[in-house]
N, C-alpha and C positions, 0 to 999 in steps of 0.2 A: 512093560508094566510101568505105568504110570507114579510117581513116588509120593507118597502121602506129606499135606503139611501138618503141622503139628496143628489143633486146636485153638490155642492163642493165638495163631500167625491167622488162621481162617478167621476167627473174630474179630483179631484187630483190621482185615483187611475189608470184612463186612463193616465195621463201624468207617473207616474211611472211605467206602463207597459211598453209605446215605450219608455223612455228613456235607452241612452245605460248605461252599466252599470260604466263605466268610463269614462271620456271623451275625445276625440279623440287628439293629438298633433297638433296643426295646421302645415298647408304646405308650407313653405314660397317657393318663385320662385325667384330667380336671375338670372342676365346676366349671359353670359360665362365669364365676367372678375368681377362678384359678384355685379355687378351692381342692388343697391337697399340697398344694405347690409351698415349701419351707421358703419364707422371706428372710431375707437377711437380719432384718430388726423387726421391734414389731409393728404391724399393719393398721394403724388404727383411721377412720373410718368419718370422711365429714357428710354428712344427708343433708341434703338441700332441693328446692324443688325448682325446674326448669322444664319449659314448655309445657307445662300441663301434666308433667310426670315427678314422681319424688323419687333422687337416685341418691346414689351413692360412691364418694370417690374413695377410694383406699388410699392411704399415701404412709411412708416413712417420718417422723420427725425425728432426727437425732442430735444429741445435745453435744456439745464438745466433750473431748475425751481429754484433752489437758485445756489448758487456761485460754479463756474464753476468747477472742481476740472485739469480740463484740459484730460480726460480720456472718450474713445467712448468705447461703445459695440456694436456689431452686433448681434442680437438676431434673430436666423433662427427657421422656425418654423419645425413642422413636418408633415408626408403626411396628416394624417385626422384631419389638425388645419391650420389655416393661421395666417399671422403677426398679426393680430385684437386680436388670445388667447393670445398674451403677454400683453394683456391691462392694468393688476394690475401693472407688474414687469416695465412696460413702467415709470406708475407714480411714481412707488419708484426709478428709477434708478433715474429719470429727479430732483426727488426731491435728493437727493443726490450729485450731482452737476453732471452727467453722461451727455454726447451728446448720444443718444440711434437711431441707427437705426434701423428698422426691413424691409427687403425687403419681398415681396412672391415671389416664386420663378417660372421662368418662368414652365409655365405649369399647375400653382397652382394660386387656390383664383383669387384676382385683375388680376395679369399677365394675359399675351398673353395664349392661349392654342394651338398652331403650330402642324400643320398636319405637318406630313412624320416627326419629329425630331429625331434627338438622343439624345436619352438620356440617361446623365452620370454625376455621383459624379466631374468628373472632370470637366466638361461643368458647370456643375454650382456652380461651385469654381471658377472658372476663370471668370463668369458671375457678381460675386457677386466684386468679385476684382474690376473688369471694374468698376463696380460700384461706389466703394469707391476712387478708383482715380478718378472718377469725380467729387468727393464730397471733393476732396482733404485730405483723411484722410491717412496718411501715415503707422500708427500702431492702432490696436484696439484689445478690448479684443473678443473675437470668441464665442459667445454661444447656443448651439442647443439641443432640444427639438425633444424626439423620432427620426423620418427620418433627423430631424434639426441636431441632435447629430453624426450622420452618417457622414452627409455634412459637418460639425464646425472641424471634426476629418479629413477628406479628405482635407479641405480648410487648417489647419495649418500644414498639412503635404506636401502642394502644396507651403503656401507662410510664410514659418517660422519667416520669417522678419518684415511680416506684424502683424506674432500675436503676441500680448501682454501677453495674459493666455487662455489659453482653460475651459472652463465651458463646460459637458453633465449634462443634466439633465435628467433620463433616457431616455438614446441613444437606437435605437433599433442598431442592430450586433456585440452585443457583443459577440455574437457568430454564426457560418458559418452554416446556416441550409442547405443548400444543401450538406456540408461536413457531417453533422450531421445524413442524408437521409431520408431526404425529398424531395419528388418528383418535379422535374420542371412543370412547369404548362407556355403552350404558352399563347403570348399576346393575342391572340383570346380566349382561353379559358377564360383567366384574362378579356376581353373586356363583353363578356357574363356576368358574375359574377359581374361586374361592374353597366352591363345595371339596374341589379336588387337593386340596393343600395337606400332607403330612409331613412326616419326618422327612421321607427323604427328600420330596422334592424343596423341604424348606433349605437343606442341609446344601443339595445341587445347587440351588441358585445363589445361598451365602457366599460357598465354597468359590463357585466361578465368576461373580460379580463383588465380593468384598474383600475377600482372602488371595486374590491371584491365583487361585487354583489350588492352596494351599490350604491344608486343615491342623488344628491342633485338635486335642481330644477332651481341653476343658473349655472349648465350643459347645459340644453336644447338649451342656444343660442348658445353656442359652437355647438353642433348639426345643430340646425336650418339654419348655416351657412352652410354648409359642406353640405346639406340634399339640401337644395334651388340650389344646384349648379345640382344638378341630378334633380331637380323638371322644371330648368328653360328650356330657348329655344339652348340652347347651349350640353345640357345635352348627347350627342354623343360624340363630341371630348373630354369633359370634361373627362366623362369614359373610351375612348381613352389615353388618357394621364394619368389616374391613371393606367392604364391597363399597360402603358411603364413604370410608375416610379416604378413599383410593381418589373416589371422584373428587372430592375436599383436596385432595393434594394437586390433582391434576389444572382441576377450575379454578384455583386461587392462590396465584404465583404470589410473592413477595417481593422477586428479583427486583421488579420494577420499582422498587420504592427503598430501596438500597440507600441511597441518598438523601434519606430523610430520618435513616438512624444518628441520632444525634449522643447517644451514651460511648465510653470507650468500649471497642468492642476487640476480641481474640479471636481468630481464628486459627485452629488446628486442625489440618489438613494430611489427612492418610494418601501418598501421591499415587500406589497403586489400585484405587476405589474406581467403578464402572459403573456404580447403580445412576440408575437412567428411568424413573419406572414412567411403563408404558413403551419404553424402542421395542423388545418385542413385536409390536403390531407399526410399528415403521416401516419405511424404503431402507433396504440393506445402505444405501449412498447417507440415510438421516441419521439411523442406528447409529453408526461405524462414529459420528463426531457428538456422539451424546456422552454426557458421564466423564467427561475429560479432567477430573481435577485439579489435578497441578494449574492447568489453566483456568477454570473456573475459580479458584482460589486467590488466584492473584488480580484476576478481576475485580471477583467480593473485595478485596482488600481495597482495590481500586476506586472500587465503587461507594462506600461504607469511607463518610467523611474520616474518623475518626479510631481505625484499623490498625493492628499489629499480626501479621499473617507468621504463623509458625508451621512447619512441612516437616512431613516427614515422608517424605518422597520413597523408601522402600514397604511403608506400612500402608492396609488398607480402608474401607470403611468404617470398622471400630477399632480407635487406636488404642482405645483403653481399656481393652480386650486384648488385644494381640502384643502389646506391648506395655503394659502396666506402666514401668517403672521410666519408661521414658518419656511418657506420652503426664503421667506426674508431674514428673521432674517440672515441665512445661507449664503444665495447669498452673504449679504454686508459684512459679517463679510470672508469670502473666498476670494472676488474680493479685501480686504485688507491686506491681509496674517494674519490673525487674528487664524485660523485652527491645532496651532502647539499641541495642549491641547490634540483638540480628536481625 
């Protein structure tokens, strides 16, 4: 005769049957212009009309938090982040006496998402300019983050007068992957591939191309932002317009013009970073030497008259994410010329 289990022991062993074995990431849903999403400060909104359309850019301005030192930055973000991921570097700048703006950029996050646009490095340099002269800022320092670094390097090679110092923080094209051979991929291709982008695969490919494989768990909301935007009712043009900013990044290298950045510029560089976008559709032999940072950074520095390269050789893609306090440390002691040592 068989021995009976007690009742608790039978129900807790049915709930550990159906439970899943992990538990699922939740799904957030936002607007087309991120609508739901808590900003760090508040959002407020410049409209202007371009190509035949009237948008609208969202952006941060924040005022100094202690005494003023008289000095703005412009912190641009990258394609799979919005102005919301500079939310630590916001506080330290503002506590340092820094005016800190951060806009998103038309197509991206808060902003307009515009059907039929064009889109180009140059359009929104010149987007971000308008900007600042309505804000009345006549000089600032230029700082950009992955695709942001792209744009910070196009924007002071457009308006040299306006910039005070160039900060990348690993930029992505530091080097030419279509020169490199890799395959073009059309915006409809790019639009499909797009359609399929959620949580997790955003989360995969951060994890294994920026983090070294490695995850923390106040990653997730940087995700859960970027994730909600393909989860939400907008979720067509949103993938639309990553789909055109994909081709924008691929078509319209900067590397080449390195040499004609004439501002002082910083570079901080995460040395275990791999993004490469587009190796995917490479020869495994092209793949394998794309995304090399450490090397690519000392090149930029090489390259980039006027350079101060900082590494941080066990950090990766965003160092001011994964490392706050060091990757700081760095920024204030750079944006002061404080860098002649290392």
């Amino acid at each position: 005769m068989k021995a009976s289990l007690p009742l608790m022991s039978i129900t807790a062993g049915l709930l550990l049957a159906t439970a899943p074995l992990h538990a699922a990431e939740p799904t957030a849903s936002y607007g087309p212009q991120l609508q739901g999403f808590d900003y760090p400060h508040p959002l407020q909104r410049f409209e202007f009309d371009s190509q035949g359309q009237t948008l609208s850019m969202g952006y941060m301005d924040v005022a100094p938090t202690a005494q003023a030192n008289g000095r703005t930055i412009v912190l641009m973000h990258g394609k799979n982040f919005c102005g919301a991921t500079w939310e630590a570097t916001i506080d330290v700048l503002a506590d340092h006496g820094y005016r800190v703006i951060v806009p998103d950029q038309i197509g991206f996050c808060s902003s307009t998402k515009p059907v039929g646009y064009q889109f180009s490095f140059n359009q929104l340099a010149a987007t971000t300019q308008t900007l600042l002269d309505s804000l009345d800022v006549d000089q600032a320092t230029i700082a950009g983050h992955s695709m942001g670094g792209m744009l910070a390097a196009r924007y002071a090679l457009s308006y040299p007068d306006t910039t005070e110092q160039l900060v990348l923080v690993n930029p992505i094209g530091l080097e030419d992957w279509q020169a490199e051979g890799v395959p073009y991929a059309s915006i409809d291709q790019l639009y499909q591939g797009e359609l399929k982008t959620d949580f997790d695969s955003i989360k995969a490919y951060q994890q294994r191309v920026y983090y070294d494989g490695e995850w923390k768990p106040e990653y997730s909301r940087w995700v859960s932002m970027q994730a909600g935007l393909y989860a939400g009712p907008g979720r067509e043009q949103v993938a639309m317009n990553q789909a055109q900013t994909s081709d924008m990044i691929f078509t319209q290298p900067v590397v080449h013009e390195f040499d004609r950045i004439k501002v002082p510029t910083l570079l901080l560089i995460g040395g275990m970073d791999r993004t490469a976008p587009g190796a995917n559709r490479a020869k495994p032999d092209v793949a394998a030497r794309l995304g090399n940072y450490p090397v690519l950074g000392r090149d930029t520095a090489e390259a980039i008259p006027n350079a101060t390269l900082v590494e941080f050789p066990e950090l990766g893609h965003s160092p001011q994410v994964e490392a706050p306090d060091r990757f700081h440390e760095a920024l204030l002691r750079g944006l002061n010329n404080e860098m002649e040592q290392d």
